[in-house]
Backbone bond lengths (Angstrom), bond angles and torsions (degrees), N, CA, C in turn:
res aa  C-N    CA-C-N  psi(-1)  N-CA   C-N-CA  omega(-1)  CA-C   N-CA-C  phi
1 X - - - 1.449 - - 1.519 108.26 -
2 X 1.138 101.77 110.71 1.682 94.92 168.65 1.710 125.13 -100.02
3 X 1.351 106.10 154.07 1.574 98.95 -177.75 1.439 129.92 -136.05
4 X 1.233 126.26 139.36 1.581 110.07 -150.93 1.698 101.54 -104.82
5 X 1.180 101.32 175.83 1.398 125.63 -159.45 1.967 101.96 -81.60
6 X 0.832 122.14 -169.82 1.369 98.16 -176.14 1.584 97.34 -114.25
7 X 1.866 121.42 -15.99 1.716 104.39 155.78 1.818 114.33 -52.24
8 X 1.487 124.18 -23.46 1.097 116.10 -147.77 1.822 93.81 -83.58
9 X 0.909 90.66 -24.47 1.964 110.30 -164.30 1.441 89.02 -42.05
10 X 1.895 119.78 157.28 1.329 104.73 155.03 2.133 111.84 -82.39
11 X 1.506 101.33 -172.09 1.441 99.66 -171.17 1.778 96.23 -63.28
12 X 1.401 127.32 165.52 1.360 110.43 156.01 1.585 96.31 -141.65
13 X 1.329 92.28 160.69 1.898 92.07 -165.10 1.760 101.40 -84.20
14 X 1.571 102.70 124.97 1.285 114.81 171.40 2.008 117.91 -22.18
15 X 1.228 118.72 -33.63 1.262 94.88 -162.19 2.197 83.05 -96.95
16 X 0.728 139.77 -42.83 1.415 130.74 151.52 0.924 112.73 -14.57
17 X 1.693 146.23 -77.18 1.505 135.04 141.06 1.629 128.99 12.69
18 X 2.024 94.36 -68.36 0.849 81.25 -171.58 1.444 126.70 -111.74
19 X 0.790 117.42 40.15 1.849 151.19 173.81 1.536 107.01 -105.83
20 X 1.630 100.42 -39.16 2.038 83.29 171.08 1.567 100.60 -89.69
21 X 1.223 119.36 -25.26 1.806 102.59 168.09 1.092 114.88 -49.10
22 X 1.263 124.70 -45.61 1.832 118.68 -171.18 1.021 110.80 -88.27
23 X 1.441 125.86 -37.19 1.869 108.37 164.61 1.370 107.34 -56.26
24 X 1.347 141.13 -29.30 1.210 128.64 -174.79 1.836 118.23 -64.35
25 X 1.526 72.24 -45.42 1.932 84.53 -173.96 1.800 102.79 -59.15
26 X 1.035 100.45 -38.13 1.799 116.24 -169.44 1.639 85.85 -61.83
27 X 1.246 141.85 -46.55 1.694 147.06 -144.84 1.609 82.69 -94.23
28 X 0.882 144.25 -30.51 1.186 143.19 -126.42 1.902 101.71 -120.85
29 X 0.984 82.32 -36.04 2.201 112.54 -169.18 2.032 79.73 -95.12
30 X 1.159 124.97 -59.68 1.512 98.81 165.96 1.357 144.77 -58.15
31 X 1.271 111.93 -53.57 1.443 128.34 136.53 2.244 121.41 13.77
32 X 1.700 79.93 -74.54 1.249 110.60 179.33 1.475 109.53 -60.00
33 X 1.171 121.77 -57.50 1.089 133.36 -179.52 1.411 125.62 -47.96
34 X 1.818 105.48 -49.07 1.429 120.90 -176.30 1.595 88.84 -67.28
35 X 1.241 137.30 -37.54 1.504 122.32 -156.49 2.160 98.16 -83.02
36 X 1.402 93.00 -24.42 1.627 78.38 171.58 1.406 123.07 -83.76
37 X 1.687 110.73 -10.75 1.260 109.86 -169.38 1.546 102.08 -83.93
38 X 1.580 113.70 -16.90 1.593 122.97 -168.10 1.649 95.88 -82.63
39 X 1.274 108.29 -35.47 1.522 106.29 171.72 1.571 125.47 -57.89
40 X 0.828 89.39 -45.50 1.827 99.61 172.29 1.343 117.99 -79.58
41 X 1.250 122.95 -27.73 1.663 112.18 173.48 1.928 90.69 -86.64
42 X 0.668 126.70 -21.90 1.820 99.33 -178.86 1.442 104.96 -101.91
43 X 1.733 115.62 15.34 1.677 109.22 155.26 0.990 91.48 -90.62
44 X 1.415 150.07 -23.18 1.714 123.66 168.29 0.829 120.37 -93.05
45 X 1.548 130.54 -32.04 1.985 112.23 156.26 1.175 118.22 -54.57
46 X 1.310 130.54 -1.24 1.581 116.89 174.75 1.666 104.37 -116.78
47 X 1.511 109.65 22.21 1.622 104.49 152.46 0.990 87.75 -129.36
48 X 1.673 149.86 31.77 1.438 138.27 152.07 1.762 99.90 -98.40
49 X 1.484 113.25 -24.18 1.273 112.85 165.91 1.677 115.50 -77.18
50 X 1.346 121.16 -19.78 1.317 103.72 -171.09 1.632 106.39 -81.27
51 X 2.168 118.38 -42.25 0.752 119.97 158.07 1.820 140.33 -15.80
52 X 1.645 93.23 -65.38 1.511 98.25 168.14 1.009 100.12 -87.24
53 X 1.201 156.73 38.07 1.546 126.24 131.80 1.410 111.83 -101.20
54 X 1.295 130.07 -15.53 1.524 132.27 176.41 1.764 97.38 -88.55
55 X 1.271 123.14 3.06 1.745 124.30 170.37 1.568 107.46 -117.95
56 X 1.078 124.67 -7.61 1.376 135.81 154.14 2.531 86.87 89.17
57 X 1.027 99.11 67.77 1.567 113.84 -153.31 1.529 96.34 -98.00
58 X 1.076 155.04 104.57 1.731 128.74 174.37 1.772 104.41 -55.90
59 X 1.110 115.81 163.30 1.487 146.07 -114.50 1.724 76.84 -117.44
60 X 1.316 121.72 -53.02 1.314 112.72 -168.32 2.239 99.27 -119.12
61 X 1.589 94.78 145.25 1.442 105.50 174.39 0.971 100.16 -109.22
62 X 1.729 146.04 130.38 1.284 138.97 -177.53 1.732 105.15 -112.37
63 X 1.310 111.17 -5.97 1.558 101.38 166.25 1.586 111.95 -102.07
64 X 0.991 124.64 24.82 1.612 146.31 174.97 1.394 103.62 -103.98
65 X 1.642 97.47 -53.53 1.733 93.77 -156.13 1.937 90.27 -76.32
66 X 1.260 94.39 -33.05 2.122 88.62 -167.05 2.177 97.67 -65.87
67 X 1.378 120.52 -12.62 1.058 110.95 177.41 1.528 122.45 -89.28
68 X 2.094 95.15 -23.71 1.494 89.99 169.07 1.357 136.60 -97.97
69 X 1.735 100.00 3.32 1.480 113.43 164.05 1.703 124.33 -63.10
70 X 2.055 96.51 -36.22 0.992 105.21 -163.81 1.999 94.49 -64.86
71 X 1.396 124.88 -54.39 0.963 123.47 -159.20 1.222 122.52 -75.51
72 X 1.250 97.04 -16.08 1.935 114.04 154.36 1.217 108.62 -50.41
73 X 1.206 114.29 -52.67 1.634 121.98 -174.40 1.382 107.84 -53.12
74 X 1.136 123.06 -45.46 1.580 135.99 -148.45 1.647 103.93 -80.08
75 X 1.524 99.83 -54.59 1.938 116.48 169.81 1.493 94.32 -53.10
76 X 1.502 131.52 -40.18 1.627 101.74 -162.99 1.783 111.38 -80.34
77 X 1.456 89.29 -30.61 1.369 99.31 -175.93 1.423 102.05 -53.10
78 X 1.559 121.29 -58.64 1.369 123.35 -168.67 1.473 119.20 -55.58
79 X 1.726 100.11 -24.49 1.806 98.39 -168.07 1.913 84.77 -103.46
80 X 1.107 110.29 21.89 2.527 101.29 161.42 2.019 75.51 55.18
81 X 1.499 115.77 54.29 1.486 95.60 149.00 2.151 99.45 -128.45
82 X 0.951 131.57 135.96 1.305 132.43 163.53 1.247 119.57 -25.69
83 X 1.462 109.00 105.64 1.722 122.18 -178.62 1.709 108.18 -45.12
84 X 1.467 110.87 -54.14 0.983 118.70 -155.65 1.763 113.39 -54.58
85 X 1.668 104.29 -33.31 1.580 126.29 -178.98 0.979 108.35 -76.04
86 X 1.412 131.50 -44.97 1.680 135.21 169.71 1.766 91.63 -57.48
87 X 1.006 148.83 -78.10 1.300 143.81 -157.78 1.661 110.40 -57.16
88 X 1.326 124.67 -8.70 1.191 159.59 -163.32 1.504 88.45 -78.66
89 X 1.322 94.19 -84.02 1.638 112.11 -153.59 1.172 100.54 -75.23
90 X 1.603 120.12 -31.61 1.908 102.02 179.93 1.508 116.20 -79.37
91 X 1.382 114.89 -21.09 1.477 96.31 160.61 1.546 133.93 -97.32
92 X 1.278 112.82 22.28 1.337 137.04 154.87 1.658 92.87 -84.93
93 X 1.556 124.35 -79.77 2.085 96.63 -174.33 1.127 102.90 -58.16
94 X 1.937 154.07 -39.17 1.426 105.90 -178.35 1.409 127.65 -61.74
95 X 1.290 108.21 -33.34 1.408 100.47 164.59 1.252 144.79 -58.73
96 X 0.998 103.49 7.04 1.770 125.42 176.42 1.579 97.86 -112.24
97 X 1.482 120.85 -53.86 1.631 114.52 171.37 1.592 105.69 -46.54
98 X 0.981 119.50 -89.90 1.368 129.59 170.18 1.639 109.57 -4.78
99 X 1.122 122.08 -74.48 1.514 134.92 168.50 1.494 108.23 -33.83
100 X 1.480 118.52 -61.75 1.406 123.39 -172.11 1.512 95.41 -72.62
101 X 1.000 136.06 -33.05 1.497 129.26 -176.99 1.769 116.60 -58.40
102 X 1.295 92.24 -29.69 1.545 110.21 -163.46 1.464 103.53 -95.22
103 X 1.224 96.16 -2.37 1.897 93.57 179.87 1.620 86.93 -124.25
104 X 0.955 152.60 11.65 1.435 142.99 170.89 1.625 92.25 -103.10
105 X 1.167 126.33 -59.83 1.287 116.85 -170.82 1.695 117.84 -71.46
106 X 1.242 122.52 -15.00 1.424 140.85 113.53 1.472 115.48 13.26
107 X 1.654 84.58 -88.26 1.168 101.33 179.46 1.520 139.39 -71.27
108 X 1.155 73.21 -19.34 2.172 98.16 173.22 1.414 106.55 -55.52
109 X 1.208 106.21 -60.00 1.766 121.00 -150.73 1.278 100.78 -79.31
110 X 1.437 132.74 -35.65 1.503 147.95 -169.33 1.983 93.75 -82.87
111 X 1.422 111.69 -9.60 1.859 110.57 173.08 1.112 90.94 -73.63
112 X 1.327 121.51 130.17 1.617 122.56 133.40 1.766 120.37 -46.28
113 X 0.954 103.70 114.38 1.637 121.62 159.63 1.789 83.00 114.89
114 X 0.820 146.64 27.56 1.659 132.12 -172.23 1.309 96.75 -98.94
């Protein structure tokens, strides 16, 4: 990929500029957001992981996850975003829940007195 200098750029008309500045900032101000919202759902999968491991729980529910794919599906469809990418990304985070589950309960059993 090569990339040019900003003499190399062609001219672009100032208000073009500044219409991709504010969609950017707007992409950018979402961005942010999705990473706090990812923060907060895996502070409660990791007290849904501590739970099942102090109940002796397996790490992954697969009639949960096939119900929350399905309704994943349903929100993307409804918000005109590609089912297939929403189903994408949530089983990329269960697989990270799942993972952290499996190392908390891990960690449970390897406590003395657990």
């Amino acid at each position: 990929m090569t990339t040019s200098t900003p003499e190399q750029q062609p001219a672009v008309d100032p208000a073009v500029r500044a219409e991709l500045g504010r969609l950017r900032d707007s992409i950018d101000n979402i961005d942010a957001a999705v990473v706090h919202m990812l923060a907060e759902r895996f502070k409660c999968t990791q007290q849904v992981g501590h739970l099942k491991a102090q109940h002796a729980l397996p790490p992954a529910d697969p009639a949960r996850e096939a119900r929350q794919i399905e309704r994943l599906r349903q929100l993307a469809e409804n918000a005109k975003l590609d089912p297939a990418f929403a189903e994408k990304f949530l089983n990329f985070i269960i697989s990270e829940v799942i993972r952290h589950h499996e190392q908390i309960a891990e960690a449970t059993s390897s406590t003395p007195g657990a």
